[in-house]
N, C-alpha and C positions, 0 to 999 in steps of 0.2 A: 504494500500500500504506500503508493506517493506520497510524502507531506505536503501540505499548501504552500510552503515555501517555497518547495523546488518545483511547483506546476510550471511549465512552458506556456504560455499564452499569448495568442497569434491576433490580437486586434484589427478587424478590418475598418477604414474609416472612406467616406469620398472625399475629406477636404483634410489637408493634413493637419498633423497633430505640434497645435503651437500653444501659448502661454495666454491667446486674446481669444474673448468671443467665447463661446459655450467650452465648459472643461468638465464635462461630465464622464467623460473615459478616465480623464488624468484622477480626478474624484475616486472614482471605482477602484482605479487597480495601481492606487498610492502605494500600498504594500506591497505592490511587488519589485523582487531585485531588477535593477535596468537588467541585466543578463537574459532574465525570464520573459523579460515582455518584448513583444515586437507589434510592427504596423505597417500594414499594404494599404495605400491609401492612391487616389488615381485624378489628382487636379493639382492642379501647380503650385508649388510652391516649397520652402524649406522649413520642416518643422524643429522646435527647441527646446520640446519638452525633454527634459534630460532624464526623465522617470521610465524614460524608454530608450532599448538598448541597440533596436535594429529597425530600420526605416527602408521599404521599398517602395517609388514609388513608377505607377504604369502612365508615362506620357501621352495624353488622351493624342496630343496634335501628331505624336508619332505613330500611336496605333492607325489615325488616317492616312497618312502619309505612307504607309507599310502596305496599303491597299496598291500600290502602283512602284513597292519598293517593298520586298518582301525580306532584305537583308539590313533592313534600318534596327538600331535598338531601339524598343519599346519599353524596356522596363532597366531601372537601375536603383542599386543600393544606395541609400541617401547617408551622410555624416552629415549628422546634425550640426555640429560643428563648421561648416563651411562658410562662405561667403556666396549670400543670394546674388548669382548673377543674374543678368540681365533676358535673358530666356524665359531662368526660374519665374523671374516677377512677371513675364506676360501672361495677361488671361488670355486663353483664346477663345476664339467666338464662340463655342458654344459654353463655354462657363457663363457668358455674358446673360445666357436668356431666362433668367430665373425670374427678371422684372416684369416678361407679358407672358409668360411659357408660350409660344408658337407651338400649336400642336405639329403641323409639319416639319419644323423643326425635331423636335423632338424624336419623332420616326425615325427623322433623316440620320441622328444621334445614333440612333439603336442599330439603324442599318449597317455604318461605321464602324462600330464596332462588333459587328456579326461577321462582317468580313475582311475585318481588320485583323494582324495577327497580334493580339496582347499574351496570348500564351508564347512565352520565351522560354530558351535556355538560361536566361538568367535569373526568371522567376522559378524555373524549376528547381536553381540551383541556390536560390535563399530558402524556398523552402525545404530541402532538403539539407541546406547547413543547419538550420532554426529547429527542425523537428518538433512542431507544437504536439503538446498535447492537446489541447484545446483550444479553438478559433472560437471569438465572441465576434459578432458582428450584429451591423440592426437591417432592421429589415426594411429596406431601402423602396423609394419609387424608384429605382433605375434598374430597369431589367440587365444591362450589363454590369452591373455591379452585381447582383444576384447572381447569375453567371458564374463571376469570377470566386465569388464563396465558393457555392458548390463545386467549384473544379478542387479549388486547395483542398476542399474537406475532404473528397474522394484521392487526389492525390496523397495527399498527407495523411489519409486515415486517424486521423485526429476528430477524437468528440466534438461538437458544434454546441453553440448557443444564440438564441437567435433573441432580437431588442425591438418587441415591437414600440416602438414610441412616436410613432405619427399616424396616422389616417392612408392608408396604401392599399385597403384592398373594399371597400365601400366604393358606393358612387355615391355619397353624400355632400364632398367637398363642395364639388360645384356644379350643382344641379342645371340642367336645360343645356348645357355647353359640349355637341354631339365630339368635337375633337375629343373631349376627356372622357366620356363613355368608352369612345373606341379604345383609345390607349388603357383605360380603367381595366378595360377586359384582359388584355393579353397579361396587364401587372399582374391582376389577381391571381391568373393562373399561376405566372413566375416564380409568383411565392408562395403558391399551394406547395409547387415543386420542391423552393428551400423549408418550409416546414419541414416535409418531411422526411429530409435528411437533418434537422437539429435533434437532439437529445434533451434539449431544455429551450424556454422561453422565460423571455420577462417581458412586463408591462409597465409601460412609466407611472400611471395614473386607473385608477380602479376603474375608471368610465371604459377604457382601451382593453384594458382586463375582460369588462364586463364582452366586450365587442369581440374582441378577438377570439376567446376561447368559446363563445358560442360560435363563430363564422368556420373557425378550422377544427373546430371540438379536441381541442387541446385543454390543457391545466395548466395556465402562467403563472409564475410567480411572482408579485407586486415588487418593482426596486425602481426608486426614484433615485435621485442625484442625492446623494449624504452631503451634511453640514458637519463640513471638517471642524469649526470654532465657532462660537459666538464673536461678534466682533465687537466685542467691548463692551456688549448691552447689560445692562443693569437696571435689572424691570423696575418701572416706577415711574415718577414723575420727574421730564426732565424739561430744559427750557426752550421753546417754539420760538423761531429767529423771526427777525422783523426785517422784512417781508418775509412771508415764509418761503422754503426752501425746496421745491420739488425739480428733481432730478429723475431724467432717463439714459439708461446705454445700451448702445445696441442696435441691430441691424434695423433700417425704415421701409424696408421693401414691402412685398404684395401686398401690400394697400394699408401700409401701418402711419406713411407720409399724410397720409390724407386724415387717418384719423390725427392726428398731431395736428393737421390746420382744425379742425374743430375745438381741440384742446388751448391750440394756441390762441382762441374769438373768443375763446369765454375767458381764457386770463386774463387780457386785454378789456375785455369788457368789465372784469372785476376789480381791475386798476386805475376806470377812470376817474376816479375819484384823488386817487394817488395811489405809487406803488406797494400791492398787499401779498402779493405772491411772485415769485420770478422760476421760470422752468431753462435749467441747465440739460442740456442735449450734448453726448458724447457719443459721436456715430463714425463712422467710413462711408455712412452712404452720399451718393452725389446729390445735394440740395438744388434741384432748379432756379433759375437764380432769378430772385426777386420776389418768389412764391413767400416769405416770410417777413417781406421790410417792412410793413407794416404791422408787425408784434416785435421789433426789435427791441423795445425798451422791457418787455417780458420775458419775450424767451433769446434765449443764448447757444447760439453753435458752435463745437468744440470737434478736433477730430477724436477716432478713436482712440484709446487709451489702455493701457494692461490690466489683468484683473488684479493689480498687488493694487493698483491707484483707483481702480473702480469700487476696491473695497472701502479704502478709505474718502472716496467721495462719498459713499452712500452711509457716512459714520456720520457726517457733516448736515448729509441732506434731514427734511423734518417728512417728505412725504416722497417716496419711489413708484415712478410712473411706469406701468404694466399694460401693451396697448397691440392690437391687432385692429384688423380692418374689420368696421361697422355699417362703409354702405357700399362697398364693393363685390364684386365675385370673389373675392379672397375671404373673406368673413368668416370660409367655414375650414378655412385650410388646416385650421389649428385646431380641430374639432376633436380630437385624440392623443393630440400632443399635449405637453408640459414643460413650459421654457424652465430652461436652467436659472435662470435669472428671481423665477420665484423663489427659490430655495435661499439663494443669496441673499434676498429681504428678507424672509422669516431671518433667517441669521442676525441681518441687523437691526432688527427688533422696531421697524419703522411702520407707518402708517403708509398702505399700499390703495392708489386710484387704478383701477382696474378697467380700462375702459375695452372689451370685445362683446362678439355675438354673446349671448345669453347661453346659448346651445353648445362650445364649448368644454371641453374636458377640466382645463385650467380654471374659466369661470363658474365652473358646478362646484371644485373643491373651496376655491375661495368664497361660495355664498354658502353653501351648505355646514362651512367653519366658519363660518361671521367672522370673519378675519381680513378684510378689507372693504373699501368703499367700492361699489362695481357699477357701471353707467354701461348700457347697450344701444345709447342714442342719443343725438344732441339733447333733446329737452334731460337727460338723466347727469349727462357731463355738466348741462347748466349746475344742476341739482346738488350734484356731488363738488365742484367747485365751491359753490355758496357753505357746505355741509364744512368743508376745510378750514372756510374764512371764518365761520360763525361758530364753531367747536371746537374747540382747539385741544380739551380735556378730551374728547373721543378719541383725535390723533394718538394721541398719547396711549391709549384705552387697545385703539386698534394696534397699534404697534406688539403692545407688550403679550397683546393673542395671540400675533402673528410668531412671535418669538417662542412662546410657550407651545402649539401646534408644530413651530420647525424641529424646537427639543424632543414630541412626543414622536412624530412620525417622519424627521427624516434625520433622526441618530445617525452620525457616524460609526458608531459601533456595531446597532442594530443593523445597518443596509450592509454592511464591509460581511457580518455575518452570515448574512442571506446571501450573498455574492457567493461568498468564500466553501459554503454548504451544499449550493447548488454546485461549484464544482467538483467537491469532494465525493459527490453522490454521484455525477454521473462518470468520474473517474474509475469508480470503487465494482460500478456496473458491470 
């Protein structure tokens, strides 16, 4: 019998594995020695998380390029330690289409890589240096990503773990839009296939739980992103800054920009009197320009930032902004997922505006734990702005729930557990 120590664990990711933006892997598999862990990951870029000891990653622009050059390398072992050159840093086009998804695109993607060669000698030959025991990976919308699991896990003869944490196999996301029917179809099957080569599942959020193991008649096991520390919170009463202080970070795309101008009319609209609240924004994403000049005395643009200094923003802030799209077709994208980003508020013990669809996996657990303010429409954002300015003792109220729920349900000892159980079990198998 293995120890948990010495497991080999072969993380698959689509975007590689760095220090910004969601670190819910890095979260999971802290414990393990960099030795142990590795990651195949297939979109540009040089990762640094130093928690991991072997990095492959598969050149999407090379696997097309392979189609008409069949001697081209497509796949190489990455040192994280290097210097991102200038290649590394281009996105190529189709990394680009996450902002309108082009259904024909997206085919056109799949096609690409169906007759592209990403199966290499040299991915053969990391995984056969690596020798995993177990590959965790999530269960992705991208049918060649699914692919490329199933090959490692039959290659490698290595146990699977499969994460379901988004909405990939419904056609609920985005109802009446016949491109994502079609495409909906061929996913679901894709990943009927990777079911049922995993040995284990998880679920980010009980609503996904509830979804998935009725649709594949499976038994997932619940694991959200663990709260490595509290960040200095000390339940109780503490003192609300003048103006007060709400902060967001984090990606604005399918239709979270939009909710943020509504957010941004009614701050504005609640400072004309003089200023009572200011919203600090730390993004990468592209701001159209001029869409915001008129709330510039409210809200503030900043770029992206790390999460050592995201933490300590959100120590500063009195209220953290939590937002998805509310009059878009993206509204329902998030309908089984669970941003990382919640977990790191309960942590900081802050009073959270929660502004998505009502319908929602993320908005079920926040109203069902009365643990933040939640708005699913302009007239509720009025509502809840006014609720900020006018209550200042609830901020404080909501905070210290949201901090007690993070302690109760996403321990870092409790989920590192459940992780560490799950593989011990299907090792032992």
């Amino acid at each position: 019998m293995k120890k948990i120590d010495d497991v080999k664990i072969l993380v698959f990711t689509v975007d590689c594995w760095n220090n910004t933006g969601a670190n819910t892997m890095s979260s999971l598999f802290s414990w393990c020695k960099p030795e142990n862990l590795a990651n195949i990951y297939i979109r540009p870029g040089i990762p640094n998380y130093e928690g991991c000891g072997s990095y492959f990653q598969i050149d999407e622009n090379a696997v097309i390029k392979s189609i008409f050059n069949r001697k081209i390398l497509t796949g190489r072992t990455i040192d994280s330690r290097c210097v991102l050159s200038v290649d590394d840093n281009g996105v190529n086009k189709f990394y680009k289409l996450r902002k309108n998804r082009p259904w024909l695109k997206l085919y056109a993607r799949e096609f690409l890589w169906k007759v592209g060669k990403w199966q290499s000698d040299a991915l053969n030959e990391f995984l056969k240096n690596f020798k995993p025991d177990v590959i965790v990976f999530a269960y992705e919308g991208l049918i060649h990503f699914n692919r490329l699991v199933r090959y490692a896990i039959t290659f490698t003869g290595a146990k699977a773990i499969g994460y379901f944490w988004d909405d990939n196999f419904t056609y609920k996301q985005m109802p009446g839009n016949v491109g994502y029917y079609i495409y909906r179809f061929f996913q679901r099957k894709d990943i009927r296939k990777t079911v049922r080569m995993a040995n284990a599942h998880f679920a980010i959020t009980p609503k996904t739980k509830r979804e998935c193991d009725l649709f594949f008649g499976i038994e997932s096991v619940l694991l959200t992103k663990p709260i490595k520390k509290a960040n200095n919170h000390v339940e109780g009463d503490y003192v609300i800054h003048k103006p007060i202080k709400m902060l967001y970070t984090g990606n604005l795309g399918i239709g979270r920009l939009d909710t943020l101008a509504i957010i941004a009319y009614e701050i504005k609209k609640a400072n004309e009197a003089g200023i009572q609240i200011v919203l600090d924004i730390y993004s990468n994403t592209e701001i159209p320009e001029g869409k915001f000049d008129k709330y510039k005395d409210s809200v503030f643009f900043h770029g992206a930032v790390s999460q050592d200094v995201v933490q300590a923003l959100q120590e500063k802030a009195d209220v953290l902004l939590f937002i998805e799209d509310i009059t878009g077709n993206n509204k329902h994208i998030a309908r089984l997922s669970f941003s990382t980003k919640l977990t790191d508020y309960f942590s900081a013990g802050k009073c959270i505006l929660a502004v998505a669809d009502s319908e929602i996996a993320p908005m079920e657990y926040l109203k069902s734990n009365g643990i933040a303010i939640c708005a699913g429409n302009r007239a509720e954002v009025e509502d809840g702005i006014k609720k900020i300015l006018n209550e200042k003792s609830e901020l404080i109220a909501l905070g210290n729930r949201a901090f007690d729920l993070g302690s109760k349900n996403h321990n870092e000892y409790m989920i590192l557990e459940t992780l560490q159980c799950t593989i011990k079990n299907i090792i032992d198998k």
